[in-house]
C-alpha positions in Angstrom: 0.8 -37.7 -15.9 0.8 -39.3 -19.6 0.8 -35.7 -20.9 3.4 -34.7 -18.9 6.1 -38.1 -20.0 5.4 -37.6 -23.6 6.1 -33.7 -23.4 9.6 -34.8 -22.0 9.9 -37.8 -24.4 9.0 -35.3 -27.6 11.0 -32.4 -25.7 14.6 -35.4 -25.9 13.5 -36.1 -29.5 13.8 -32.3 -30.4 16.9 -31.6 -28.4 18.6 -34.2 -30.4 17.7 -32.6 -33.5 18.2 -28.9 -32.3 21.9 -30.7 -31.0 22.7 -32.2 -34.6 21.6 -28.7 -36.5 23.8 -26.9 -34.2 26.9 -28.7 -33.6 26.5 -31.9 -36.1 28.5 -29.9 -38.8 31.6 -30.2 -36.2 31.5 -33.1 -35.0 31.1 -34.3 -38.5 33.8 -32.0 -39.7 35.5 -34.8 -42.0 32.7 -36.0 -43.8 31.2 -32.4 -44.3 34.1 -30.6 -45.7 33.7 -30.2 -49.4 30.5 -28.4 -48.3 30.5 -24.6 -48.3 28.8 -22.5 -45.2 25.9 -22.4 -47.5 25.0 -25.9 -48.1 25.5 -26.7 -44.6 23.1 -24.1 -43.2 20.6 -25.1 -45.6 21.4 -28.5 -44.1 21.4 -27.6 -40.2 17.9 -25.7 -41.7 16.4 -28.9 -42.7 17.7 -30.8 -39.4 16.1 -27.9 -37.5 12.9 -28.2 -39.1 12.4 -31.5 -37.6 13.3 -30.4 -34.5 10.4 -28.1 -34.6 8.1 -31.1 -35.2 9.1 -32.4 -32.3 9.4 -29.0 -30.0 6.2 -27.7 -31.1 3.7 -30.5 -30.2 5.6 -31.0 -26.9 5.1 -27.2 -25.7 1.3 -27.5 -26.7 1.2 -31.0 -24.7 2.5 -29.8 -22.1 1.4 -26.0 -21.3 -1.4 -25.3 -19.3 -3.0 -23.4 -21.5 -4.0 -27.1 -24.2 -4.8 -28.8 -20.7 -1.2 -29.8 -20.1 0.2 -29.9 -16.8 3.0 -27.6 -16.8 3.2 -23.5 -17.0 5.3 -22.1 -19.0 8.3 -21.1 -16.7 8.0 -25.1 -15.9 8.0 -26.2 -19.9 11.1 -23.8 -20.4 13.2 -24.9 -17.5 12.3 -28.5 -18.5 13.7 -27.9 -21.9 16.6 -26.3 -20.5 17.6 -29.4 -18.5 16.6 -31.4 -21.6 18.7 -29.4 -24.1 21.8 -29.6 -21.9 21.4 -33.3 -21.0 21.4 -34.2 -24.4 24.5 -31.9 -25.2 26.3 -33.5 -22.8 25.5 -36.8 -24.3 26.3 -35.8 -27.9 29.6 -34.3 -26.6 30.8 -37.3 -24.6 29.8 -39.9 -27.7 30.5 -37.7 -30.6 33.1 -34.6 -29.7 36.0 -36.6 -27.5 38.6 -33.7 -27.9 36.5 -31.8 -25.0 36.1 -33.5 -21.3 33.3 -33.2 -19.2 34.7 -31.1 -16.0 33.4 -30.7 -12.5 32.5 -27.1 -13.1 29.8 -28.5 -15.6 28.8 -30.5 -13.5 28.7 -27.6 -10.8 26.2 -25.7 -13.5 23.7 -28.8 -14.1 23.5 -29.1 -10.3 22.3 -25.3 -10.6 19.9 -25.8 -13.1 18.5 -29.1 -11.2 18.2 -26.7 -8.2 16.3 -24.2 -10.9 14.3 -27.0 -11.8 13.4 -27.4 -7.5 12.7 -23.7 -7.3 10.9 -23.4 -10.4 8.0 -26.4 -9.1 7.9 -24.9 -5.9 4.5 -24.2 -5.1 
């Protein structure tokens, strides 16, 4: 069960990351301007590796395979509802000129029901 929590808990810390190398250079548009595409991939590189530190222990954690408690089709749809949970928390605090609609809502209840179907022994 401990295994399991910190895989998720290490699993939110790298989404966060993986979030902030992705899309942190627009939401931070205004402060990263004077910046050329090279400096900031170099940038969303170094935010990236961190995310790795996080993603990398929390797969081993959590597979199976290092006496974890989830396979992998259960790790990867975990980190799907993960990665889009945080997006949608980044997008609602950091990128206000898009809403949150009922059609994304419509596609998390589909991955929840991914997440049901997945664990289904």
């Amino acid at each position: 069960m401990l295994r399991g929590i910190v895989t998720v808990v290490l699993l939110v810390c790298s989404n966060a990351f993986m979030t902030l190398a992705w899309y942190g250079h627009i939401a931070f548009r205004s402060k990263l301007e004077r910046f050329g595409l090279a400096a900031i991939v170099l940038l969303s590189w170094g935010i990236a590796l961190l995310e790795y530190c996080f993603q990398v222990p929390a797969n081993r954690l959590g597979s199976l395979s290092f006496g974890g408690p989830f396979t992998l089709w259960e790790l990867k749809v975990i980190q799907e509802v993960v990665s889009l949970s945080v997006f949608t928390l980044f997008m609602l605090a950091f990128m206000r000129s898009e809403s949150l609609r009922w059609n994304h809502l419509a596609g998390f209840l589909c991955l929840v029901l991914a997440v049901y179907f997945i664990f289904r022994k």
